[in-house]
N, C-alpha and C positions, 0 to 999 in steps of 0.2 A: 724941785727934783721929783717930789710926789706927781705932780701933774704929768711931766715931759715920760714919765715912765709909765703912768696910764697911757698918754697918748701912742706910747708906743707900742702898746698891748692890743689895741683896739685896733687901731689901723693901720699893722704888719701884716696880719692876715689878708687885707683888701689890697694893699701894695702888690703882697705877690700872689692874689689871683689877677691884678691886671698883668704882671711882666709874665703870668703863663698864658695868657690866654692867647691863643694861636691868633695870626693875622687873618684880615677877612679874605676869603675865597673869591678868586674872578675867572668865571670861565673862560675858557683859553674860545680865542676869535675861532670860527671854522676855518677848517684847513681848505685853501685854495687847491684848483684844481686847473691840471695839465691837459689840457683840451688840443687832440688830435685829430682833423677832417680830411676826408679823403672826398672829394665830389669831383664826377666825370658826367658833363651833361652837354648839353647843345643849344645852341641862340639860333637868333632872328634880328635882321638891325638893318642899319641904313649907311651912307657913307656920301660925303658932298663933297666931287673934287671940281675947282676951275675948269670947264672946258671950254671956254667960249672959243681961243684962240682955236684950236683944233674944229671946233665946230665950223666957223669960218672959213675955213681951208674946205673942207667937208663939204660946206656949202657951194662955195666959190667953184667947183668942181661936178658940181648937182647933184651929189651924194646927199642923201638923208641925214640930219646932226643926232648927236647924243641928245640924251636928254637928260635930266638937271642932277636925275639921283643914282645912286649907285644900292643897288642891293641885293643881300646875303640870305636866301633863303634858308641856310641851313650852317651852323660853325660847328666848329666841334672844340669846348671848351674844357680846360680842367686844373683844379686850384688845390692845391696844398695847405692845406690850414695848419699851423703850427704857434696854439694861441695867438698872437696878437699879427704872426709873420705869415705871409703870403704868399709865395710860390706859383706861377703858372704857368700855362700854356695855351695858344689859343690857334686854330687854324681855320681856315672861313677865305670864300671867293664871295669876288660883288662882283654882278651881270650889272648892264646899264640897263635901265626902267625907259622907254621910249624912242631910241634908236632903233631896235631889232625889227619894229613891228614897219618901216618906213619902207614904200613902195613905190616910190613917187622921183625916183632918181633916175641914173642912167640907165637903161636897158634892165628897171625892175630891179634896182642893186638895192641892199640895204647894209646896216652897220651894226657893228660889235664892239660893244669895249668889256672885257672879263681881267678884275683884279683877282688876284690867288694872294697869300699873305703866311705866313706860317711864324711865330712869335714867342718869346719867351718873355714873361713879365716879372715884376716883383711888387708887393703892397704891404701896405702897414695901416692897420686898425687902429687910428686913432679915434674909435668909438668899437666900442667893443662889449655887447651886452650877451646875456643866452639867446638872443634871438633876434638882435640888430646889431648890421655893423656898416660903419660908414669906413671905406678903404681908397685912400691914393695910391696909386699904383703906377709904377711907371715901366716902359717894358719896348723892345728893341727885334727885329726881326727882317725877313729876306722876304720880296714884294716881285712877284711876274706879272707883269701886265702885258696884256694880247690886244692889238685893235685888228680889224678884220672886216673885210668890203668885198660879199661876192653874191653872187643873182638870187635871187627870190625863187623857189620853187626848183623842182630837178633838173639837172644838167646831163645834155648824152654824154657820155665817153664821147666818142669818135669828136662830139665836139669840142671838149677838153683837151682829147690828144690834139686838136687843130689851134687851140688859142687855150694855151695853159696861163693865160697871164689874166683869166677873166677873174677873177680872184685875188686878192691882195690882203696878205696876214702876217703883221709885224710884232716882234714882240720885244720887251727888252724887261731887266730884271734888276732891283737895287732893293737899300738900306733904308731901312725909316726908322723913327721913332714913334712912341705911343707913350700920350700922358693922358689918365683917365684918372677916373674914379667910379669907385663902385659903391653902391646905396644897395645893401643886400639883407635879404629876410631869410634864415631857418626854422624851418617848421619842423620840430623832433618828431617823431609818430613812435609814442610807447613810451616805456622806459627801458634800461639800459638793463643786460644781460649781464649774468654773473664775472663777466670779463671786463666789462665795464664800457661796451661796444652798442650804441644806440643809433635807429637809423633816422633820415629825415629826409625832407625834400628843403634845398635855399635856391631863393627865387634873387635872379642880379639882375640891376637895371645898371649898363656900364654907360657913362659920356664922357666924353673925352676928344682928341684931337690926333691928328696923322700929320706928320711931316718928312719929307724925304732927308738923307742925310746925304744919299750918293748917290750914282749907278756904278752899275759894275764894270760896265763898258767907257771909252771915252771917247769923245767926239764922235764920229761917224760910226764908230765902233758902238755906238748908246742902242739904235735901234737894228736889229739881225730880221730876215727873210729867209726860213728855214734854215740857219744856222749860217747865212751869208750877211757880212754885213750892211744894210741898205745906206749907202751914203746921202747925207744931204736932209735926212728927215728932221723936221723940227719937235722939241722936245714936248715931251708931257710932264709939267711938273706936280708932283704927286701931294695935296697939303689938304687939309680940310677935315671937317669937323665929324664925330660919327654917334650914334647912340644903337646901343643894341641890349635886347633883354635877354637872359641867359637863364636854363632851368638847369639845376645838378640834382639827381638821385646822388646821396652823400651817406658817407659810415663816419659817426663820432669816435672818440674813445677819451674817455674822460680816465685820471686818474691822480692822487693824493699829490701834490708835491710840496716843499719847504721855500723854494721861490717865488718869488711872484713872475705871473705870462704877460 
């Protein structure tokens, strides 16, 4: 009894300084942040449709043919950044690269093929860093295409009023699809203002693919001649691959949230 009640003189005191002593401290993770981009900037890029068939024709006819690429001197691009989600818009014409310049046809004719495109897209960051992000994006839009066959160099009136048919400009309008990806770098410049609003430049390189889904017209109705329909023309089918590089001036705006982006 002597002992068990030493022992428990001794080592009562050391019991309950261990049940006070507080638990050990773990600093709470950093709070994630709600990352907001606003970027409206402009591309350059390229676009490959089949034209052999229409070249043929083109040919067959001693017109000058297109030539192999199609391209967009200038788009006008702009993305939504909403963390990991993706928002856009994109609008951009492709001229044909080696038709326009051909002189060597009938009476000095040469050709024109001009795509116009106007799109709405959507992407998700499935890499998503402060300053890379690799983005699939897939996105759907309304497509006018114009071909066009008329003389080289200036035409009189008086000779137009005599043979208005020296000239030939068809055009017709449909649906595609767009499945891309975008391999994109932000470059921040500074840090971020009391609002929590930082600016940057993000550089896109898009590749991706075009596929037609309709026109809008049907049968004879597919290709129109100043808004008449030309019967009988055979089609252009619109499909092929494109890469284009896109620069946005961009505004961040970061701020605390309790979700994750």
């Amino acid at each position: 009894m002597l002992h068990t009640a030493l022992l428990t003189v001794l080592l009562g005191p050391l019991a309950h300084a261990q049940d006070a002593a507080p638990p050990p401290r773990h600093r709470p993770p950093p709070p994630e942040l709600d990352v907001t981009e606003v970027a409206l900037g402009a591309g350059f890029g390229f676009l490959w449709v089949p034209l052999r068939r229409w070249n043929g024709i083109l040919s067959d006819a001693g017109y000058p043919e297109y030539g192999p690429i199609q391209i967009t001197p200038l788009s006008i691009n702009g993305d939504l950044w909403a963390n990991r989600h993706v928002p856009g818009f994109d609008y951009l014409e492709y001229t044909n690269v080696g038709g326009e310049g051909g002189k060597d046809g009938i009476d000095g004719h040469k050709t024109f093929l001009k795509i116009q495109l106007t799109e709405l897209s959507y992407g998700y960051a499935v890499v998503h860093t402060k300053g890379f992000s690799l983005v699939p994006q897939a996105g759907a839009g309304l497509m006018h295409v114009t071909q066009r066959i008329q003389p080289v160099g200036t035409v009189a009136f008086d000779d137009a009023l005599a043979d208005p048919g020296r000239s030939l400009s068809f055009t017709k309008t449909l649906f595609v699809a767009d499945l891309g990806l975008d391999i994109s770098y932000l470059a921040a410049i500074g840090g971020h203002d009391k609002l929590g609003i930082q600016t940057g430049w993000r550089f896109t390189l898009r590749i991706g693919g075009m596929v037609q889904l309709f026109n809008t017209g049907k049968g004879d109705k597919r290709w129109t001649q100043e808004g008449q329909p030309l019967a009988g023309t055979p089609d252009l089918f619109i499909v092929g691959p494109y890469a284009r590089i896109m620069v946005f001036p961009s505004l961040l705006h970061r701020a605390k949230h309790k979700g994750r982006g």
